[in-house]
C-alpha atoms as an extended CHARMM CRD file, in Angstrom:
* protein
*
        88  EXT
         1         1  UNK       CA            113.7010000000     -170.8780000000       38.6280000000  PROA      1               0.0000000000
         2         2  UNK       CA            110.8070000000     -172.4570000000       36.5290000000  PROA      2               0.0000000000
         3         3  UNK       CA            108.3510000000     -174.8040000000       38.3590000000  PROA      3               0.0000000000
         4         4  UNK       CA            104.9700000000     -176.7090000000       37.3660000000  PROA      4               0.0000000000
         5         5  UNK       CA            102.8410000000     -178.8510000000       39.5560000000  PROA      5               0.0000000000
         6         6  UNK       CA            101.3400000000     -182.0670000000       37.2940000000  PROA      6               0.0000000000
         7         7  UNK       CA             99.2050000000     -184.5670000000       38.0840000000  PROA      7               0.0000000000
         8         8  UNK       CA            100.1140000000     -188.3760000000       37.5390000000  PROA      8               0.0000000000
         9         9  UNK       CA             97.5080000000     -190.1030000000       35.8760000000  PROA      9               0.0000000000
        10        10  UNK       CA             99.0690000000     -193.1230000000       34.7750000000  PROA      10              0.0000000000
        11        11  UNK       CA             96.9450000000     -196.1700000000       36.5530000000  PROA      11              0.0000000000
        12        12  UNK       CA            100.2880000000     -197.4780000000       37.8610000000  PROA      12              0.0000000000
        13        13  UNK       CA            101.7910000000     -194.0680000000       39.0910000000  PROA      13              0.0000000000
        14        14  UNK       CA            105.5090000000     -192.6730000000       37.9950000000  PROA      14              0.0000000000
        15        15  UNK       CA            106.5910000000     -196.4450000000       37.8980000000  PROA      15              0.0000000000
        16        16  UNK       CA            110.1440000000     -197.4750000000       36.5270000000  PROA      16              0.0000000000
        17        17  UNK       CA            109.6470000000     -196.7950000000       32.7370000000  PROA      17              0.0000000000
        18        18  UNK       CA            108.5200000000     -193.6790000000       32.2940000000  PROA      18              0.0000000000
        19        19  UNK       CA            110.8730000000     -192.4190000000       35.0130000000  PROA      19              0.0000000000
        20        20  UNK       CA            113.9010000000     -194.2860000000       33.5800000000  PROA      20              0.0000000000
        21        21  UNK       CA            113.1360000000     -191.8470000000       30.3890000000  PROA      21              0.0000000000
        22        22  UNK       CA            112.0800000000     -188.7160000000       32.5650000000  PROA      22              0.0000000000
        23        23  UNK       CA            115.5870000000     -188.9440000000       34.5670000000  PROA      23              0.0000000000
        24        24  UNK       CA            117.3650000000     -189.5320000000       30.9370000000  PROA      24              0.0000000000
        25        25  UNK       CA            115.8970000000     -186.2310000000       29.2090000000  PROA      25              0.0000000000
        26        26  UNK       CA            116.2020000000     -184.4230000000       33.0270000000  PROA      26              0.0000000000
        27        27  UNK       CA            119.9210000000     -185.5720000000       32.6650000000  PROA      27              0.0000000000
        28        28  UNK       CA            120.8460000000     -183.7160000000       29.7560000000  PROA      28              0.0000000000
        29        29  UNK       CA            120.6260000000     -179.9630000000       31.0570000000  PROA      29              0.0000000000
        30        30  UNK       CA            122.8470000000     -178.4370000000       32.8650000000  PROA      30              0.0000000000
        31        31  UNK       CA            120.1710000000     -176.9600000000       35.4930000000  PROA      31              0.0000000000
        32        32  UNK       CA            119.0800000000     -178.5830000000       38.7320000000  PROA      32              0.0000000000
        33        33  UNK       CA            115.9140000000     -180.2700000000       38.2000000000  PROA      33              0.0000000000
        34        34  UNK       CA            114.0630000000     -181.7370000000       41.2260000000  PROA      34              0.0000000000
        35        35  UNK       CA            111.0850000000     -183.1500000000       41.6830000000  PROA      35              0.0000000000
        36        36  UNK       CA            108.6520000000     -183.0590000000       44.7880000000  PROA      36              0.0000000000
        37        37  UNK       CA            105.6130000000     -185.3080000000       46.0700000000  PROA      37              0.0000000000
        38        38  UNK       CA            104.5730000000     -185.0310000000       49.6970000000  PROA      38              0.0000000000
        39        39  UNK       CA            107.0780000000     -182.3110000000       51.2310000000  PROA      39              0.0000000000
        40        40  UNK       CA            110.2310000000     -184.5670000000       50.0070000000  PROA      40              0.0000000000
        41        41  UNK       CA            112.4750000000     -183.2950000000       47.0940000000  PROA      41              0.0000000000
        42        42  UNK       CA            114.8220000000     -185.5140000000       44.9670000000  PROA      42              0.0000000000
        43        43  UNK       CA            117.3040000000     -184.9460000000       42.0950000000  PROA      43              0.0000000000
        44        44  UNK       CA            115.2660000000     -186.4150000000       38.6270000000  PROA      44              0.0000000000
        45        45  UNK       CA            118.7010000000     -186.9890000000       37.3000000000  PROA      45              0.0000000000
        46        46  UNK       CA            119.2090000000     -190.1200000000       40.0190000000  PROA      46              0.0000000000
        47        47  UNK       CA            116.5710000000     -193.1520000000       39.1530000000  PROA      47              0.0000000000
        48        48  UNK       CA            116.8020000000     -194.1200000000       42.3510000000  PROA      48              0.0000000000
        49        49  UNK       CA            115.8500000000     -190.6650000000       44.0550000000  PROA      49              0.0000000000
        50        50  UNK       CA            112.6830000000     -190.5810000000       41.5960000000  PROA      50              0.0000000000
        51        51  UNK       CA            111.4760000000     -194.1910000000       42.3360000000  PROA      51              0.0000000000
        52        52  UNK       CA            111.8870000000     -193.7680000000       46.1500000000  PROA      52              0.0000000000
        53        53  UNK       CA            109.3610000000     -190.9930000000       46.1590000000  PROA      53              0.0000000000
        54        54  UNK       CA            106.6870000000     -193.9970000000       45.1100000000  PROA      54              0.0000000000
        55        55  UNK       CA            104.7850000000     -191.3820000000       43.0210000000  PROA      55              0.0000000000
        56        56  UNK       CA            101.4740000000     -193.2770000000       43.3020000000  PROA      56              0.0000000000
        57        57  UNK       CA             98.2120000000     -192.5210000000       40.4030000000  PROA      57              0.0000000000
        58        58  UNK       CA             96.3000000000     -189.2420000000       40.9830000000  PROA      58              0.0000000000
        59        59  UNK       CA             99.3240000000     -187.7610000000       42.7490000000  PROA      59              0.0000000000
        60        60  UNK       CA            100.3940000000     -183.9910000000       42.7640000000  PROA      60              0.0000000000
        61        61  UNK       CA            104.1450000000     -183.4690000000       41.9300000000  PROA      61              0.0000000000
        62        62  UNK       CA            106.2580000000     -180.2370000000       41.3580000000  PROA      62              0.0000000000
        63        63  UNK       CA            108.9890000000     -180.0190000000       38.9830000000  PROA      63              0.0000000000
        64        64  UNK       CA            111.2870000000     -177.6240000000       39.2510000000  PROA      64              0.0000000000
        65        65  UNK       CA            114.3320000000     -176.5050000000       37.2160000000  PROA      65              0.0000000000
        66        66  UNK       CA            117.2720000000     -174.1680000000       38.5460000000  PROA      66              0.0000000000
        67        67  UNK       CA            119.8700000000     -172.6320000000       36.0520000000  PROA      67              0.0000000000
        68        68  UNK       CA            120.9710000000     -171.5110000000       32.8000000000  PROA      68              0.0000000000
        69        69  UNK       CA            118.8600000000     -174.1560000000       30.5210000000  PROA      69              0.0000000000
        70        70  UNK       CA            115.8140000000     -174.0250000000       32.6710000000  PROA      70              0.0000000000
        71        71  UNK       CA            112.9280000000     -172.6670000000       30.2120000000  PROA      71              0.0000000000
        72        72  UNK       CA            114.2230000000     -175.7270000000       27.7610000000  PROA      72              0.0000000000
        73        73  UNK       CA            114.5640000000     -178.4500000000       30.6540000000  PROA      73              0.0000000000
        74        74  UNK       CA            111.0750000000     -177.6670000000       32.1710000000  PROA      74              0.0000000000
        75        75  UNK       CA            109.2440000000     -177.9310000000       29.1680000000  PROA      75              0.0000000000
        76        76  UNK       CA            110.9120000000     -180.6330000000       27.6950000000  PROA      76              0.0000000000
        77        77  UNK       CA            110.2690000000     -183.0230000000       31.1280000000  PROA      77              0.0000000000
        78        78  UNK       CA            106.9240000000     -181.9850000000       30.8050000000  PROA      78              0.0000000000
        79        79  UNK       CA            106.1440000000     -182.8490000000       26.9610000000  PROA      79              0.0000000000
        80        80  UNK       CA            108.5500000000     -186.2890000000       28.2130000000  PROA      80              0.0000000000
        81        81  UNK       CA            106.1220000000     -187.2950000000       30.5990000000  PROA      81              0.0000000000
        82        82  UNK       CA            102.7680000000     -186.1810000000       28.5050000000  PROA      82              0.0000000000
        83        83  UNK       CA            104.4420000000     -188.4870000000       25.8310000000  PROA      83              0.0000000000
        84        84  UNK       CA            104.4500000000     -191.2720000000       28.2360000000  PROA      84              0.0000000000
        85        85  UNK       CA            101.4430000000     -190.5310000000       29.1840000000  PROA      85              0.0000000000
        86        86  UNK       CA            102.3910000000     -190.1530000000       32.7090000000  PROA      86              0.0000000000
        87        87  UNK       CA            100.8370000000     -187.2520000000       33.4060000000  PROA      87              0.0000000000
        88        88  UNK       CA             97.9010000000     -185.2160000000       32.2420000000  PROA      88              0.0000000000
């Protein structure tokens, strides 16, 4: 299991964008990749899971990936949401 704790720094938070293109790239490994803000947990490959956490600016979130393409999804989500500028 691979995990890293970010922090959003986007002014408007994980908002629908940049999550639309983090659950697209989380989407294309095999491995389980969650994401956690506040003690809840959701799938990143379900939009809707992602924008329910309402991943506000300044937030702490953990990523974690599970399974046999883990090293490549984690660090790929990351440089995905550095790209976007989403976190920092």
């Amino acid at each position: 299991m691979k995990q890293i704790s970010v922090m959003v720094v986007d002014p408007v938070g994980l908002h629908a964008r940049p999550a639309t293109v983090a659950v697209n790239a989380a989407s294309k490994f095999k491995s389980e990749v969650k994401v956690t803000f506040k003690g809840r947990s959701v799938n990143m490959k379900s939009i809707m899971g992602v924008m329910s956490l309402g991943i506000p600016t300044q937030s702490e979130v953990t990523i974690t990936c599970e399974g046999e393409d883990e090293d490549v999804a984690i660090s790929t989500i990351e440089d995905v949401l550095r790209t976007q500028k989403v976190i920092g």
